[in-house]
N, CA and C atoms as an extended XYZ file, in Angstrom:
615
Properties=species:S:1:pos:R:3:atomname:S:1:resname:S:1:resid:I:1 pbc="F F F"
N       115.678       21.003      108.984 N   UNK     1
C       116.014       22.250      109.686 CA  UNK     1
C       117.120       21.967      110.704 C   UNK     1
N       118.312       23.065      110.464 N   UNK     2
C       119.420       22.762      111.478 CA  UNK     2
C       118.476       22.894      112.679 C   UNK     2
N       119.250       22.076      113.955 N   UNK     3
C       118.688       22.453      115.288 CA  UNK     3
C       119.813       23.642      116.253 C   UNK     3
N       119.261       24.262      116.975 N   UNK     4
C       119.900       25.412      117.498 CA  UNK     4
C       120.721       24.421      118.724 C   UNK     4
N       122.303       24.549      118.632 N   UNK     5
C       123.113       23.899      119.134 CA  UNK     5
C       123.283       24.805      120.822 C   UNK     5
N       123.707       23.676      121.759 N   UNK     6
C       123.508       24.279      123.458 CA  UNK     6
C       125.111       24.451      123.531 C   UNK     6
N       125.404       25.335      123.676 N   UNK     7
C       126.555       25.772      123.808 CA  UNK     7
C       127.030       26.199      125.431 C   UNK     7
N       128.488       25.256      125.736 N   UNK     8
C       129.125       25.284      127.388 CA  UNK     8
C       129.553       26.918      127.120 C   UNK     8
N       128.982       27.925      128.601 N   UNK     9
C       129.253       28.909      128.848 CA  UNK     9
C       131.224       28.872      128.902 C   UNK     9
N       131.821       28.119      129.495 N   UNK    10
C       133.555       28.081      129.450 CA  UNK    10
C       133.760       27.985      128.232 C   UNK    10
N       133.485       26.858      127.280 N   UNK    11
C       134.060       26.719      126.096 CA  UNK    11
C       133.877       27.863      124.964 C   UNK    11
N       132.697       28.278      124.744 N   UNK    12
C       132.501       29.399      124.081 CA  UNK    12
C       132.744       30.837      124.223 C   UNK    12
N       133.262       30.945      125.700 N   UNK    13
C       133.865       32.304      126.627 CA  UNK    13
C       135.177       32.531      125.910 C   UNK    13
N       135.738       30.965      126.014 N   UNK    14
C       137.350       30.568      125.811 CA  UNK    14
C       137.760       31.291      124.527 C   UNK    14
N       136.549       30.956      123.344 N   UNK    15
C       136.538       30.802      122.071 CA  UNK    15
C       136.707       32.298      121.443 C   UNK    15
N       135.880       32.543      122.215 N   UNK    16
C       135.463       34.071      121.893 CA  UNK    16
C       136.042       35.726      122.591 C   UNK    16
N       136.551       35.320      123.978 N   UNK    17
C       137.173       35.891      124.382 CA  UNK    17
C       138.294       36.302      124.327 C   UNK    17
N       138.987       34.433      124.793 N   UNK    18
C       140.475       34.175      124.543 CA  UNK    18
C       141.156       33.894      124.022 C   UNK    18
N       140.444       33.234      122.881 N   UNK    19
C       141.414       32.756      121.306 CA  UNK    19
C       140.721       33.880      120.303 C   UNK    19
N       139.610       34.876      120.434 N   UNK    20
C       139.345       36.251      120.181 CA  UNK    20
C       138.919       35.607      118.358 C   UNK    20
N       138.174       34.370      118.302 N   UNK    21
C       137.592       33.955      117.424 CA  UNK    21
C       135.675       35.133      117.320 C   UNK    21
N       135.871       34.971      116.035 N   UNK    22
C       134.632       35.999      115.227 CA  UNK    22
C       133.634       34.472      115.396 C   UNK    22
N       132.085       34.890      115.399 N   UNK    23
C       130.832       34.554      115.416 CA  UNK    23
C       131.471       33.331      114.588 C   UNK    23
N       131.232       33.721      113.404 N   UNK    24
C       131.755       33.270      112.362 CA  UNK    24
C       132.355       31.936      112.441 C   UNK    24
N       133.819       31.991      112.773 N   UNK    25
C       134.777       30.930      113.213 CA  UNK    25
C       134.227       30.099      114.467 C   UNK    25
N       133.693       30.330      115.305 N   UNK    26
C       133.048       29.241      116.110 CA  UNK    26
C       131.930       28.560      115.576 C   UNK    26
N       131.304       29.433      114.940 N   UNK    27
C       130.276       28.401      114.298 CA  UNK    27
C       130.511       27.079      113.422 C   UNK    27
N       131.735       27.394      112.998 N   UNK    28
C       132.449       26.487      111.687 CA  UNK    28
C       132.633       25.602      112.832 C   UNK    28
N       132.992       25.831      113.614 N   UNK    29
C       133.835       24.803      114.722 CA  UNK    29
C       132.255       24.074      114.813 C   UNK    29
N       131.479       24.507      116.071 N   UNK    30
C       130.339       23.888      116.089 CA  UNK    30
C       129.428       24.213      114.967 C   UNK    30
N       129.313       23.898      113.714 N   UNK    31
C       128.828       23.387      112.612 CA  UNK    31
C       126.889       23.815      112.912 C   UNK    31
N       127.130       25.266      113.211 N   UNK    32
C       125.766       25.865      113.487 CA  UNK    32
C       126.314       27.299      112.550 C   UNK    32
N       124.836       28.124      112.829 N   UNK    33
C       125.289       29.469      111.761 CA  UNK    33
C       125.580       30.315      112.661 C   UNK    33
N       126.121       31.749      112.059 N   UNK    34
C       126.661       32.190      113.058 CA  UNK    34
C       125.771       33.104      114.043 C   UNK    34
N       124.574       33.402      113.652 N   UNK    35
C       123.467       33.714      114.510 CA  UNK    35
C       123.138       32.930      115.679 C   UNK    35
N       123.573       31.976      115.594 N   UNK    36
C       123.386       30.763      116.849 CA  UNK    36
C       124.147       31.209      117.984 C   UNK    36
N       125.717       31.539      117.169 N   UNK    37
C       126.640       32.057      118.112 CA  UNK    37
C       126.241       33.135      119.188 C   UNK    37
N       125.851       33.810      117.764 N   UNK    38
C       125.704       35.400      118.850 CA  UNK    38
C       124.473       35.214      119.391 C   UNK    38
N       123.577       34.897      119.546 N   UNK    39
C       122.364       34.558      120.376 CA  UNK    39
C       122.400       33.849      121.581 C   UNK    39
N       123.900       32.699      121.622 N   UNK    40
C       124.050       32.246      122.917 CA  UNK    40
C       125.149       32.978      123.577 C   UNK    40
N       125.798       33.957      122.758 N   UNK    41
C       126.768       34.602      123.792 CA  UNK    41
C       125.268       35.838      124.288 C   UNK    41
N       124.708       35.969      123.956 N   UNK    42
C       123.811       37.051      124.389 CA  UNK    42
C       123.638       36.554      126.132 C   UNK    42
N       122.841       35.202      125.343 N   UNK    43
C       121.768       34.751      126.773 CA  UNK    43
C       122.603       33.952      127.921 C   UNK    43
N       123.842       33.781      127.313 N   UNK    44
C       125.018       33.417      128.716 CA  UNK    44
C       125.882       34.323      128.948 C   UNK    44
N       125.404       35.818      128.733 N   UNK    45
C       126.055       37.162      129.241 CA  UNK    45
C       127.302       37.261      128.985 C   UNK    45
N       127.849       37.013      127.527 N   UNK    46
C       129.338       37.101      127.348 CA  UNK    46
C       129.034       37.861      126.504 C   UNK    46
N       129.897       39.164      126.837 N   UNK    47
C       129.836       40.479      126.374 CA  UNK    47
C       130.450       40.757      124.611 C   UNK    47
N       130.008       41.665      124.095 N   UNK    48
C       130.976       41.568      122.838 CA  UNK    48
C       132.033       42.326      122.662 C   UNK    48
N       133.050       41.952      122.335 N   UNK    49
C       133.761       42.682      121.481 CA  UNK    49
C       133.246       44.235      120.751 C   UNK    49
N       134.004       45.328      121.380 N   UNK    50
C       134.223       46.172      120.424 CA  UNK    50
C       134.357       46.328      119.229 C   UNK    50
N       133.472       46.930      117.990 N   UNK    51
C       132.827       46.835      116.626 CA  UNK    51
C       134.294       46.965      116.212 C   UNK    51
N       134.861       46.258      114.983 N   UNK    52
C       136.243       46.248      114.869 CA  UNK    52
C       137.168       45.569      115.203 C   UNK    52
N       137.211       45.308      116.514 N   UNK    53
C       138.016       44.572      117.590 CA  UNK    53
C       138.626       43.069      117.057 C   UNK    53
N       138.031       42.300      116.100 N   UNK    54
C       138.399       40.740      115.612 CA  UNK    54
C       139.025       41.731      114.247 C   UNK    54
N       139.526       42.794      113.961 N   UNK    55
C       140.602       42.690      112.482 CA  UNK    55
C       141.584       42.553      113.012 C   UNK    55
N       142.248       41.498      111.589 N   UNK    56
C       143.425       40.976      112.587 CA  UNK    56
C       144.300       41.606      111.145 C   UNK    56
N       145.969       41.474      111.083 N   UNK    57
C       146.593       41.942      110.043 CA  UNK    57
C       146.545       41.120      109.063 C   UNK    57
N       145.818       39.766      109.619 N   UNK    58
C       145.486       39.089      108.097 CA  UNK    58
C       144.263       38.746      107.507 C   UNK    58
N       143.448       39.881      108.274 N   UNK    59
C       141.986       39.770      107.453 CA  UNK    59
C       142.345       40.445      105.980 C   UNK    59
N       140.931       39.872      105.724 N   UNK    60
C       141.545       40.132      103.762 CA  UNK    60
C       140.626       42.129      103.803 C   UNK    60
N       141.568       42.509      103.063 N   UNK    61
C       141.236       44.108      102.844 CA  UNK    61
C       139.730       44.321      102.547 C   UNK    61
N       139.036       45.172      103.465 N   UNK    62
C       137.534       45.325      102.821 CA  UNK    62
C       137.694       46.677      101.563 C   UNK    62
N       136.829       46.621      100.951 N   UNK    63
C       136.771       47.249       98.874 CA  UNK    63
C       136.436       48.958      100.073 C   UNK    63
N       137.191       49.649       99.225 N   UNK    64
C       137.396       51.028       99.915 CA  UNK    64
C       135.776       51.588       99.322 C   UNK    64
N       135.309       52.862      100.184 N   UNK    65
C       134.038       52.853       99.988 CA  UNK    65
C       134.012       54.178       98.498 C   UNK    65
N       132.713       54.014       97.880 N   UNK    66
C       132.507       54.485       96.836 CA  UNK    66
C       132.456       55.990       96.967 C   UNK    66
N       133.132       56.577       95.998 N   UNK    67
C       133.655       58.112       96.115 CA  UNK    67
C       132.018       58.912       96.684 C   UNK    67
N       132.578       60.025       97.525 N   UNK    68
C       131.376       60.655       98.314 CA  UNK    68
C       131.037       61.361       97.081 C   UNK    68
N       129.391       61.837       97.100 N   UNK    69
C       129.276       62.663       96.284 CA  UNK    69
C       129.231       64.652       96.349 C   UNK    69
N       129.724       64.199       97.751 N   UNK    70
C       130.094       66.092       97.893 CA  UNK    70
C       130.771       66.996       97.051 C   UNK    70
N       130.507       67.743       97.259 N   UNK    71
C       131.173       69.272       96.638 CA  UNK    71
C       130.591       68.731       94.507 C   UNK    71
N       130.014       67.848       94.329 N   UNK    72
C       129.373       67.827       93.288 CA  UNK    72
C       128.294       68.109       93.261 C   UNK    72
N       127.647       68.202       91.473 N   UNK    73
C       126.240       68.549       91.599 CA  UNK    73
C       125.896       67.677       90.249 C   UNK    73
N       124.009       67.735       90.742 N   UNK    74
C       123.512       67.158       89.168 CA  UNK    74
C       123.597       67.567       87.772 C   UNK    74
N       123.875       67.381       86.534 N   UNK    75
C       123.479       67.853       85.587 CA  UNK    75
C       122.301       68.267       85.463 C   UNK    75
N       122.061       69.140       84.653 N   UNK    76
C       120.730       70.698       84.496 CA  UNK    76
C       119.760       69.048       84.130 C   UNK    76
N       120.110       68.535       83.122 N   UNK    77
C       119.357       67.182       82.755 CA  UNK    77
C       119.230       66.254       83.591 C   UNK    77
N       119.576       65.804       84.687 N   UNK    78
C       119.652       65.374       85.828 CA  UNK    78
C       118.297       65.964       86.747 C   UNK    78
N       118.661       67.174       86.752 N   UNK    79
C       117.938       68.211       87.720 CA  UNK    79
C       116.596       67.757       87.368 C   UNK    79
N       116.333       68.110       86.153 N   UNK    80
C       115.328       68.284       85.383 CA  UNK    80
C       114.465       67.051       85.611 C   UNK    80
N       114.752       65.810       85.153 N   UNK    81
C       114.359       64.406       85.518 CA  UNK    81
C       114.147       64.143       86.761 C   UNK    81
N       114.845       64.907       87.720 N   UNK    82
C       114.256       64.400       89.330 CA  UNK    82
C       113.298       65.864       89.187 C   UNK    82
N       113.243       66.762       88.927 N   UNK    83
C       112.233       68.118       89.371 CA  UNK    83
C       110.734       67.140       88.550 C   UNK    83
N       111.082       67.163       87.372 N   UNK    84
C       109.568       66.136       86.775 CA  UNK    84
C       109.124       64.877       87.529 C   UNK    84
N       109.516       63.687       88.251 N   UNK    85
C       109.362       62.855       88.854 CA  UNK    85
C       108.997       63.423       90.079 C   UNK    85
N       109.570       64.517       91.074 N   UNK    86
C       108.955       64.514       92.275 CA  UNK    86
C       107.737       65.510       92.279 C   UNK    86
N       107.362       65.949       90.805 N   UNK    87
C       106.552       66.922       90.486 CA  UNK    87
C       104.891       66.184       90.772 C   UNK    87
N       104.695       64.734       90.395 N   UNK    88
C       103.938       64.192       90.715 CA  UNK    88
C       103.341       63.718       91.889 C   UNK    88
N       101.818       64.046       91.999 N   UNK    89
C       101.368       63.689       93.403 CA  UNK    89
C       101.846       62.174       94.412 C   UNK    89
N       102.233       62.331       95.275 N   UNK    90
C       102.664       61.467       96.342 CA  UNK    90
C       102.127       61.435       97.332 C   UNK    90
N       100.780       60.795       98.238 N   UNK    91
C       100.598       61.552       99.503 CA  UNK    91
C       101.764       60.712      100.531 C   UNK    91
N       102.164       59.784       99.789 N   UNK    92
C       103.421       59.321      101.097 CA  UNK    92
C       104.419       59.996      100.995 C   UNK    92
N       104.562       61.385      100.714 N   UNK    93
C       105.749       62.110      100.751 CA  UNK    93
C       105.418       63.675      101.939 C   UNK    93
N       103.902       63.352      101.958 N   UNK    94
C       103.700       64.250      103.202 CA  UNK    94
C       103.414       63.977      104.180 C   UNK    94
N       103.707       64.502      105.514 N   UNK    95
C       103.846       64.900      106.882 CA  UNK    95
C       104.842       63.802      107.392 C   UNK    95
N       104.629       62.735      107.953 N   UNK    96
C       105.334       61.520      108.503 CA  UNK    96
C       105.424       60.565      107.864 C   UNK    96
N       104.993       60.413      106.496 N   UNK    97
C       104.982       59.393      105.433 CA  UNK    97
C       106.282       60.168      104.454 C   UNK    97
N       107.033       61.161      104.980 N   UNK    98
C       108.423       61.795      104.282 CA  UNK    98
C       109.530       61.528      105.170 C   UNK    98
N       110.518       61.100      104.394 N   UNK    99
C       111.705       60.774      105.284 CA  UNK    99
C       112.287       61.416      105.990 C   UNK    99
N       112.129       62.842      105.126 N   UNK   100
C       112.700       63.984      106.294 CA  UNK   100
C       111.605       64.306      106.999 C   UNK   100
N       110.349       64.019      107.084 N   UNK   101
C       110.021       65.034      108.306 CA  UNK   101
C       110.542       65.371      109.720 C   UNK   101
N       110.321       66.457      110.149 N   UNK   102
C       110.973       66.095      111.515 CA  UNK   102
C       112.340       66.894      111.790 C   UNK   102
N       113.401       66.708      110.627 N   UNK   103
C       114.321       66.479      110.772 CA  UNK   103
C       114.927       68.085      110.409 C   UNK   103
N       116.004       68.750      111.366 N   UNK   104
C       115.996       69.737      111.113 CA  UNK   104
C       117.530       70.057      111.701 C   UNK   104
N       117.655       71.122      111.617 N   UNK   105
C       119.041       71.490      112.007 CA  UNK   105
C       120.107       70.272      111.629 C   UNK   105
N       121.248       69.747      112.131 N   UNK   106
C       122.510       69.349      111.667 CA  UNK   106
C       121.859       67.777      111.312 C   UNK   106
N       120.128       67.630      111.645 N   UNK   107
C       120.415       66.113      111.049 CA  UNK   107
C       119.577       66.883      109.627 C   UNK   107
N       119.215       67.442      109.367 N   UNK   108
C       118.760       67.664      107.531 CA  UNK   108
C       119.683       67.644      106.614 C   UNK   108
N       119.922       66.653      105.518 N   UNK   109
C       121.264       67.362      105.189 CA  UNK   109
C       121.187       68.237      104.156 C   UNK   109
N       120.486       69.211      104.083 N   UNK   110
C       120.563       70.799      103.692 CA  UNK   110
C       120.881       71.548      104.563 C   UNK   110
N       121.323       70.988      105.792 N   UNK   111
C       121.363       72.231      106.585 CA  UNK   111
C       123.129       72.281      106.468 C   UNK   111
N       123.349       74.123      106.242 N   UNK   112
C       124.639       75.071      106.113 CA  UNK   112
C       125.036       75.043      107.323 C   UNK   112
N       125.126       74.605      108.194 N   UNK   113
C       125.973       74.760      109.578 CA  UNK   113
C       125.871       75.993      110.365 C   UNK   113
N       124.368       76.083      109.944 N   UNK   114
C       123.743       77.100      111.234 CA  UNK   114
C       124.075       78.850      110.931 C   UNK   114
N       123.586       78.787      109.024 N   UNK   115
C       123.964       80.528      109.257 CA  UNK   115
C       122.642       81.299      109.446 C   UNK   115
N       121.414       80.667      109.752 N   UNK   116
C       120.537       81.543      110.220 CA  UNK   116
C       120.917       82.832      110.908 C   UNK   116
N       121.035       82.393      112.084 N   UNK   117
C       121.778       83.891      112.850 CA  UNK   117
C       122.247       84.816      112.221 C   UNK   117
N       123.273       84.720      111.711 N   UNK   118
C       124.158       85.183      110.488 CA  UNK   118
C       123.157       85.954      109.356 C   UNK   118
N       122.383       84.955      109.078 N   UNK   119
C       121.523       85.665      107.710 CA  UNK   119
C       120.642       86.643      108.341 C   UNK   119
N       119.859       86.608      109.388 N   UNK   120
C       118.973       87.829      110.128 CA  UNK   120
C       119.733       88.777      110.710 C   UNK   120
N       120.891       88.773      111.262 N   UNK   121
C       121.375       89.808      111.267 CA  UNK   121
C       121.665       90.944      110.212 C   UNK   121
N       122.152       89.971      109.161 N   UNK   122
C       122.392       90.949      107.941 CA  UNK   122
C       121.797       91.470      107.395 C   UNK   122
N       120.161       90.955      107.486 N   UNK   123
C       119.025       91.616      106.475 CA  UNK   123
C       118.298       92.564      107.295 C   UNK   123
N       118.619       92.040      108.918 N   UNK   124
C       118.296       93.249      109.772 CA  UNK   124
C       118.960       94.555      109.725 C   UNK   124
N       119.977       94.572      109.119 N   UNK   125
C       120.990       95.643      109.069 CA  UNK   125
C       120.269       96.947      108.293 C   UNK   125
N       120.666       97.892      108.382 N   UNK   126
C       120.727       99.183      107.397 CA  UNK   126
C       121.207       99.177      106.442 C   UNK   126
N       122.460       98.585      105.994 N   UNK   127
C       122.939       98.120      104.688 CA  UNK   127
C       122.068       97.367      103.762 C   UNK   127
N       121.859       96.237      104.832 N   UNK   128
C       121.107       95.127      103.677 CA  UNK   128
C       119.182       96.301      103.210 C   UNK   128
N       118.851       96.625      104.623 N   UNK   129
C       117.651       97.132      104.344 CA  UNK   129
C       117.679       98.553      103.335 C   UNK   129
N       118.722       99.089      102.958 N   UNK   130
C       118.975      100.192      101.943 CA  UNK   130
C       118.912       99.379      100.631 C   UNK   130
N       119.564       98.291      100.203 N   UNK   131
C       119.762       97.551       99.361 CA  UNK   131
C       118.048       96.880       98.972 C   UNK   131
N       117.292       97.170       99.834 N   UNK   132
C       116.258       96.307       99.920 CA  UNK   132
C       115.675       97.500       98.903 C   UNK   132
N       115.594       98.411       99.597 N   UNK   133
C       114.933       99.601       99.018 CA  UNK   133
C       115.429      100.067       97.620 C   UNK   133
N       116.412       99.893       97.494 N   UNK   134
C       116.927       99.999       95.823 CA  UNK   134
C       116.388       98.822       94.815 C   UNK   134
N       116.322       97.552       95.309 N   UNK   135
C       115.668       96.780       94.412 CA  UNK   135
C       114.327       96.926       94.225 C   UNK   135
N       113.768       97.486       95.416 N   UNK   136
C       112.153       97.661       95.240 CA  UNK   136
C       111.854       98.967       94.121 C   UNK   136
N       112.600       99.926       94.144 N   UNK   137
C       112.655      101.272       93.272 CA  UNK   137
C       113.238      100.710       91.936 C   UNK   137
N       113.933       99.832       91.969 N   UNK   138
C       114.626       99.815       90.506 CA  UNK   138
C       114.092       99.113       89.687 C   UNK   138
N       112.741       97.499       90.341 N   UNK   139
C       111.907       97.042       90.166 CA  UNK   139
C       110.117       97.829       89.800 C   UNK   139
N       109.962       99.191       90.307 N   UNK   140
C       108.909       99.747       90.299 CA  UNK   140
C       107.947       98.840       91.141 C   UNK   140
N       108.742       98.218       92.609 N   UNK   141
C       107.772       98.082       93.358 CA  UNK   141
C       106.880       96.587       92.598 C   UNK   141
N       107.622       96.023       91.874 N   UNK   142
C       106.379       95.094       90.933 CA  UNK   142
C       107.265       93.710       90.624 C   UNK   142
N       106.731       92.729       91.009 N   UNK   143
C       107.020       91.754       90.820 CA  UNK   143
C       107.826       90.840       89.628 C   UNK   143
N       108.749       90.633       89.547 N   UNK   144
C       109.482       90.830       88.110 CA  UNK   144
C       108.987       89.507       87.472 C   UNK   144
N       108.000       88.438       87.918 N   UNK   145
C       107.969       87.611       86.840 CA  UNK   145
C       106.206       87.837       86.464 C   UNK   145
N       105.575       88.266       87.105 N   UNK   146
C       103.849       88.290       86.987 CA  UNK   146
C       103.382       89.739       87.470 C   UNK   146
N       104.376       90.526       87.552 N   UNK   147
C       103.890       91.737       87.636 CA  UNK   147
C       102.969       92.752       88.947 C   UNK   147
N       102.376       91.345       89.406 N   UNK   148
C       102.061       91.775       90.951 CA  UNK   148
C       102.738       93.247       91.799 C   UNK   148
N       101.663       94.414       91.837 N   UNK   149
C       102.416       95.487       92.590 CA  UNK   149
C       102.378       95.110       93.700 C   UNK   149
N       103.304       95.617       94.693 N   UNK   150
C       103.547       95.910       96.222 CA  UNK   150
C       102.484       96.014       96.764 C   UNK   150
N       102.004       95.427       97.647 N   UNK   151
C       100.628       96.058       98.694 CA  UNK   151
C       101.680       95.493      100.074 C   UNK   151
N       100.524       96.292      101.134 N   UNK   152
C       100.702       95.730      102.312 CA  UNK   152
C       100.792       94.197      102.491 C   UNK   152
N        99.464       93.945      101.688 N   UNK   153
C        98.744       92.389      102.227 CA  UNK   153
C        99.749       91.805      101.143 C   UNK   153
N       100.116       92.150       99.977 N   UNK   154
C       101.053       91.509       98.779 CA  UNK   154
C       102.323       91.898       99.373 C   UNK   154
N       103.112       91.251      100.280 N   UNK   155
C       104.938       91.672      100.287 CA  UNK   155
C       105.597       91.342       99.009 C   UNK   155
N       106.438       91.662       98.927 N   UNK   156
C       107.561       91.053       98.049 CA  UNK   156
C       108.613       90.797       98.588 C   UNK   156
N       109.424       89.928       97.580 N   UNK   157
C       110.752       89.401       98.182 CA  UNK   157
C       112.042       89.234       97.047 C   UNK   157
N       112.803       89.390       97.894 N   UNK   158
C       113.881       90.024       96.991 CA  UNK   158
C       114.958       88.626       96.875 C   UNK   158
N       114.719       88.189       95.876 N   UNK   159
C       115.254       86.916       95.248 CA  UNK   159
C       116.336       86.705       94.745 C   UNK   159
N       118.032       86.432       94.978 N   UNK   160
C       118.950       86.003       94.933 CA  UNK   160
C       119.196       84.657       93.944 C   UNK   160
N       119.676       85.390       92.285 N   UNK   161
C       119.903       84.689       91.673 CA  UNK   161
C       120.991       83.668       91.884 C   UNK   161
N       122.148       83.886       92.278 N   UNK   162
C       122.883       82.947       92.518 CA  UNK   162
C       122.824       83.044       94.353 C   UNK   162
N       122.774       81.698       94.459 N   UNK   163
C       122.471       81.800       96.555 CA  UNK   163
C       123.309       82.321       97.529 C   UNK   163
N       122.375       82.426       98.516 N   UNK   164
C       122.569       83.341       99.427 CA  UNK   164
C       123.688       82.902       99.942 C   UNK   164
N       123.754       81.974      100.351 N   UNK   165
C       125.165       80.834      101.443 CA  UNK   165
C       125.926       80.630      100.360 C   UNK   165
N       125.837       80.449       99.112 N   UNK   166
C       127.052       80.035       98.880 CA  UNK   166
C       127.879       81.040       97.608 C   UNK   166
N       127.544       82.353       97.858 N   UNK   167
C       127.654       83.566       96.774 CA  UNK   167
C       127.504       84.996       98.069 C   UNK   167
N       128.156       84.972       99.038 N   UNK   168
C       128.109       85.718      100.144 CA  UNK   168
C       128.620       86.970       99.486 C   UNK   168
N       129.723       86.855       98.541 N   UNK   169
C       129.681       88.419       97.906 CA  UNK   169
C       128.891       89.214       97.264 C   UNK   169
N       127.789       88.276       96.908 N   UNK   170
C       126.865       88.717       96.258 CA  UNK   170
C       125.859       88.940       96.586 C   UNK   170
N       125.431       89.063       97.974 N   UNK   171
C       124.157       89.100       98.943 CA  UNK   171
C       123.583       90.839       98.947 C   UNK   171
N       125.036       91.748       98.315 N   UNK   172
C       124.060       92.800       98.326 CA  UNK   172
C       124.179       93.512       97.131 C   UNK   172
N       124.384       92.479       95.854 N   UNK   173
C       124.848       93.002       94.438 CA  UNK   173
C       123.252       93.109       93.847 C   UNK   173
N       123.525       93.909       93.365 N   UNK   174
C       121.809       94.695       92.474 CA  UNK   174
C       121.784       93.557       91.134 C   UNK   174
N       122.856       93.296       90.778 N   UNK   175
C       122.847       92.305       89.129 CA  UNK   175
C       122.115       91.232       89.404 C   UNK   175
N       121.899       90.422       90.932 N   UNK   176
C       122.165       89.616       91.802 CA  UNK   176
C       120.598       89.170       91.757 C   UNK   176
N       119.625       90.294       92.008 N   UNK   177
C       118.658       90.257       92.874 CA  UNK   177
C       117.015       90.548       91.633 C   UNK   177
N       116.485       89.777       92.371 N   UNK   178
C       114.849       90.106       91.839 CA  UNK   178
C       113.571       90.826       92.434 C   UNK   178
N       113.117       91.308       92.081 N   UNK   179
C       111.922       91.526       93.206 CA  UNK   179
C       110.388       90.195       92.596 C   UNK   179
N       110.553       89.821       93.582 N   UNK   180
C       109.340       88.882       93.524 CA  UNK   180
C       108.312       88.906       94.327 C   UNK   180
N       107.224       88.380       93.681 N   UNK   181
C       106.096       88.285       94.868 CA  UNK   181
C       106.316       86.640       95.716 C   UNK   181
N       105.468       86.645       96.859 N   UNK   182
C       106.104       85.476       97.591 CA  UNK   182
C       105.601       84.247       96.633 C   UNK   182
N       104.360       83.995       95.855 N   UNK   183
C       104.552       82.690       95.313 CA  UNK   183
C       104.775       82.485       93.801 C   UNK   183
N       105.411       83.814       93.939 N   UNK   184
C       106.135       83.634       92.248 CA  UNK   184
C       107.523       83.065       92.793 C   UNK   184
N       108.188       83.831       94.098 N   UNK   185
C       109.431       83.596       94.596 CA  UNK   185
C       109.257       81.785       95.062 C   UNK   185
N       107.849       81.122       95.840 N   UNK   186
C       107.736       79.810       95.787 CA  UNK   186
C       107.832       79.132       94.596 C   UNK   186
N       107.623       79.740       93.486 N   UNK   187
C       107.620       78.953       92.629 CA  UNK   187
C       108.697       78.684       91.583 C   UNK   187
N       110.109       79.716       91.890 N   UNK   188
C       111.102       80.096       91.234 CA  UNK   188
C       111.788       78.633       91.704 C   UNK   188
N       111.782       78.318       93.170 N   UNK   189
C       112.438       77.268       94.033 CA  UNK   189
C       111.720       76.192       93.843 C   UNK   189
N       110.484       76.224       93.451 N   UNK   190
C       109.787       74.534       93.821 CA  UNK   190
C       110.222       73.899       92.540 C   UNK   190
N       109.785       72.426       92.298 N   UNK   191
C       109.750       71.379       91.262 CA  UNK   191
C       109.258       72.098       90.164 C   UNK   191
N       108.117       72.310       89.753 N   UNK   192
C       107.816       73.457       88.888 CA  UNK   192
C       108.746       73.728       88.183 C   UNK   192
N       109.472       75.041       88.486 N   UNK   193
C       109.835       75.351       87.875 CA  UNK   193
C       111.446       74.399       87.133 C   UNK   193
N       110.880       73.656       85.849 N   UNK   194
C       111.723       73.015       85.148 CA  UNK   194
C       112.642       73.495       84.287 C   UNK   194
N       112.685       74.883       83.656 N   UNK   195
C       113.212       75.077       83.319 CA  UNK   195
C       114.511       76.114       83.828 C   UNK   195
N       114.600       75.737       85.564 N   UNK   196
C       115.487       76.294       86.132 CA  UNK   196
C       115.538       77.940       85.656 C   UNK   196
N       114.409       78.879       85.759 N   UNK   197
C       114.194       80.251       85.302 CA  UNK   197
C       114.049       81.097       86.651 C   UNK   197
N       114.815       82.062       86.633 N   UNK   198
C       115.393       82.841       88.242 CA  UNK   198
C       116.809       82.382       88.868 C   UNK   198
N       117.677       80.827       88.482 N   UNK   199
C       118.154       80.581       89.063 CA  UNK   199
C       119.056       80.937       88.539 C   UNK   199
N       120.516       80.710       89.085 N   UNK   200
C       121.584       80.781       88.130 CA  UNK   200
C       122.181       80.224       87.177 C   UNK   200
N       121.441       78.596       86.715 N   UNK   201
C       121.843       78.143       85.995 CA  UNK   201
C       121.580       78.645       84.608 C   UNK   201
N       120.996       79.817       84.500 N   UNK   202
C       119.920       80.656       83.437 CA  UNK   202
C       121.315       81.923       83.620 C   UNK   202
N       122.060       81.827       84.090 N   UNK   203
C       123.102       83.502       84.337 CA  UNK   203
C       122.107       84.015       84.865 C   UNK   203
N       120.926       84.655       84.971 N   UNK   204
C       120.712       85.242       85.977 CA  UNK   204
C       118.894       86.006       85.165 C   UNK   204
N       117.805       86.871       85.731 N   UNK   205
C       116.979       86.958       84.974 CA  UNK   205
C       116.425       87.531       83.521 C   UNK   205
């Protein structure tokens, strides 16, 4: 087993400061690893360098990072294979045993950049709530996948084949919209449903 080398507070200040040598390169010098380094600049209070700060114009190029996967999406077959896999019981996927729990607004990354506001206003509106009332009449009040009528205690909900955020012209199109009951409408969105039926990848119901 290497032994952890005692390193002079001047010489390693010098090293690291003033000849602006990386962990790395002093260690080669004193023939320890470079964890040694940074563990004795810790405990003889020599500060570090700014993350970055040792590239020099002749460090060798780091490999550019792997294309983001934004503004893409999965294949329907894709979809399908993760909707069946997370379809299965997990209890480490609920409450604090899930990675997202917790996590909400700009750190979720589903979250649209805050159009809540935006969306309750609009459905609060007279427009949107006229529109509400035409799908419920044009539906007969009845649930379009299980038939469920309207009650008090039964709401329904008016289900947006292609989405709400990202089909804004279409938030008050009749071609657009379903009347659902709420856990037919849960179930249009959950894993379940595999064969992507309500959504738009179907054109529409």
């Amino acid at each position: 087993m290497q032994n952890t080398p005692q390193f002079d507070r001047t010489w390693l200040e010098r090293k690291y400061s003033d000849e602006q040598l990386s962990d790395r390169e002093i260690a080669e010098l004193a023939g320890c690893k470079p964890h040694h380094v940074y563990f004795a600049r810790r405990r003889l209070g020599i500060a570090s360098r700014p993350r970055g700060h040792n590239l020099r114009a002749d460090s060798p190029a780091r490999p550019a990072p792997a294309a983001s996967f934004k503004g893409r999406r999965h294949t329907l077959e894709t979809r399908q294979k993760i909707a069946q896999s997370v379809s299965k019981p997990c209890p480490a996927r609920r409450g604090s045993g899930n990675g997202m729990y917790g996590r909400k607004g700009a750190a979720n990354p589903n979250w649209k950049g805050g159009i809540s506001p935006e969306r309750q206003r609009i459905q609060s509106s007279a427009e949107y709530q006229a529109f509400v009332r035409q799908v419920c009449e044009r539906d007969g009040h009845r649930c379009r996948r299980c038939g469920e009528h309207s009650t008090q205690k039964r709401g329904m909900h008016v289900h947006h084949v292609k989405p709400w955020d990202e089909y804004p012209e279409l938030r008050m199109e009749m071609s657009n919209a379903a009347l659902l009951c709420r856990a037919c409408h849960e179930w249009v969105h959950s894993s379940e449903n595999t064969a992507r039926l309500w959504l738009e990848d179907k054109g529409g119901p």
